[in-house]
C-alpha positions in Angstrom: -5.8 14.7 8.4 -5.6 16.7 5.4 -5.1 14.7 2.4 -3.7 16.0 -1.0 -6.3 16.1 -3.3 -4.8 16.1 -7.6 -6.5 16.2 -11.1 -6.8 13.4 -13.7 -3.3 14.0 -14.3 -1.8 13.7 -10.9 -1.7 17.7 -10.4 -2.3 19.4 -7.4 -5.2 21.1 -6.7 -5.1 21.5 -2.6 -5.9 19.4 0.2 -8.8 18.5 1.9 -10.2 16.9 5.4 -10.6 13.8 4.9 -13.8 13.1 6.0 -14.5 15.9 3.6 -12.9 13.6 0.3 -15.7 12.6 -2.3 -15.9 10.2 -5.0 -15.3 12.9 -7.7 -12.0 13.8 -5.7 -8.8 12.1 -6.6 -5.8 11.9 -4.1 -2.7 10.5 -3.9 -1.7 7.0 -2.0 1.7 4.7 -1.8 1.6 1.5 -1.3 5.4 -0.7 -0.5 6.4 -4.4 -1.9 8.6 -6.1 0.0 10.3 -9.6 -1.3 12.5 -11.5 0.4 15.5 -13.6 -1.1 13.2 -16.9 -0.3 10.8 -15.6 -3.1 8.3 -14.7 -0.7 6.2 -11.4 -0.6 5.3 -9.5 2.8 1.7 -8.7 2.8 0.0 -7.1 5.1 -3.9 -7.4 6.3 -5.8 -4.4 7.2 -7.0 -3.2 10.9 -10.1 -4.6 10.8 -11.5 -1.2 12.2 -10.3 0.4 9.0 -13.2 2.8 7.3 -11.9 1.7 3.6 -11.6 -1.8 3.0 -11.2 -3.4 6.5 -9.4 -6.5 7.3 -8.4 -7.1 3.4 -4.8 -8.0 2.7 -2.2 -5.9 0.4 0.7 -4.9 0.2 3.3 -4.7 3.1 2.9 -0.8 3.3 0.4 1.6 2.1 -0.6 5.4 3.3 -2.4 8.5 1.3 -0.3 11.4 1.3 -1.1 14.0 3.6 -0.7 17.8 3.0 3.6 18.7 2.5 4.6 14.7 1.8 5.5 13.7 -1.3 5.5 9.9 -2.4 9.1 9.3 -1.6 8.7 11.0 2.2 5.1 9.5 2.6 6.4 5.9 1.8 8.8 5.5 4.3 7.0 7.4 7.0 4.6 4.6 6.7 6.9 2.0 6.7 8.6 2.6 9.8 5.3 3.9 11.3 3.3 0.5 10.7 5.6 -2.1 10.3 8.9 -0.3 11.7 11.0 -0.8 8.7 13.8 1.5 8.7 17.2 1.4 7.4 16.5 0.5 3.8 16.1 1.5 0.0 12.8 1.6 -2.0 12.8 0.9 -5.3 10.4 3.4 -7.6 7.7 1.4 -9.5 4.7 1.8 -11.2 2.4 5.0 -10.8 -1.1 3.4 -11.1 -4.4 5.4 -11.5 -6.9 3.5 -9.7 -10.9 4.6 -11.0 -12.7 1.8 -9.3 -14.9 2.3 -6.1 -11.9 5.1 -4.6 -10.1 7.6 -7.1 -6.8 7.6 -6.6 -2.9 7.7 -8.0 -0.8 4.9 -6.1 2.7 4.7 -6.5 4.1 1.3 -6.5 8.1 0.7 -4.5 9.6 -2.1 -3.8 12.2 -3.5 -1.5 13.8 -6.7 -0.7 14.7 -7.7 3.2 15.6 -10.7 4.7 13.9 -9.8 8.3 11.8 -12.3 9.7 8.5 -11.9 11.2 9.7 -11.0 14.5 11.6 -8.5 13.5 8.8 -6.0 12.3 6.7 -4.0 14.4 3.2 -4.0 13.2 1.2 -0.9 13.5 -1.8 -1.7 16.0 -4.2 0.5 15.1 -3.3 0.2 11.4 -2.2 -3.4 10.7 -4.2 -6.9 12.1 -1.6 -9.1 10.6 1.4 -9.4 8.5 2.7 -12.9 6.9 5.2 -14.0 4.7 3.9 -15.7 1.0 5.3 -17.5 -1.2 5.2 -15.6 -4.3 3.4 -18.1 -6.5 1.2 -19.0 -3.8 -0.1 -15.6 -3.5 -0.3 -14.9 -7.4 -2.7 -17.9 -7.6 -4.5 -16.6 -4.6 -4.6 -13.4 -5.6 -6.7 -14.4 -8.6 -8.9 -17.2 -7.4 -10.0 -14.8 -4.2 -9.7 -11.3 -5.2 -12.5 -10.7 -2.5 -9.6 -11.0 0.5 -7.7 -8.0 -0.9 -7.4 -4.9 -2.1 -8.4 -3.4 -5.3 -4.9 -2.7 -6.3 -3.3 -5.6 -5.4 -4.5 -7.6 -8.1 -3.1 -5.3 -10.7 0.0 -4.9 -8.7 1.3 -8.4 -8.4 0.6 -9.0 -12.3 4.3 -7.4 -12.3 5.5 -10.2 -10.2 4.2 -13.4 -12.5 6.8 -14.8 -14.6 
């Protein structure tokens, strides 16, 4: 995969292997919200298998942008690809420069659906589980166990709180 590698500014400067991305490299990465009119949040746990933080929960969606995507086309080729979402709008949100143990720009969307569980076809190689939360449930959860997710996720579902 060759993944668009940017400056501090979210420029681009090329691409790159993957294997072949360092820690002074920054790329690019999307990452989808989905709410549901119940007040619950779809998240989504990582393939266990994953090289970058395996079986931790986030959002519903999430992919780094490969060479000739942008965010808009990479965000809903992931979403039909691991949970096979189709047929809906994203919402733009927050562009979010992440400096921690990865370098990276994510851009936030959202979406609200009212498919259940069933309905969604989770991306085996990609995706171990997906559930349903209520929203205040996984703020509070969230912050007591920041371990069981992402980096991003923390700062992400600030926006949600009240």
């Amino acid at each position: 995969m060759k993944t668009v590698v940017v400056d501090q500014d979210d420029n681009l400067l090329g691409v790159k292997d993957d294997k072949e991305i360092t820690r002074n490299d920054i790329y690019r990465v999307t990452g989808l919200w989905l709410t549901n009119s119940n007040d619950q949040v779809l998240i989504a746990q990582r393939k266990l298998t994953k090289k970058n933080d395996p079986g931790k929960w986030g959002p519903a969606v999430s992919g780094t942008i490969e060479e000739g995507e942008t965010y808009q086309t990479n965000v809903y080729k992931e979403a039909e690809e691991e949970i096979g979402l189709t047929n809906h709008t994203f919402k733009l949100g927050p562009k979010i420069f992440n400096d921690d143990r990865y370098r990276y720009f994510v851009q936030w969307f959202t979406c609200q659906t009212d498919w259940p569980l069933d309905k969604f076809k989770p991306q085996a190689s990609e995706v171990e589980q997906i559930a349903w939360v209520d929203r205040k449930t996984l703020l509070n959860d969230v912050v007591k166990n920041q371990n069981k997710y992402i980096d991003t996720a923390y700062r992400f579902v600030e926006l949600f709180d009240d």
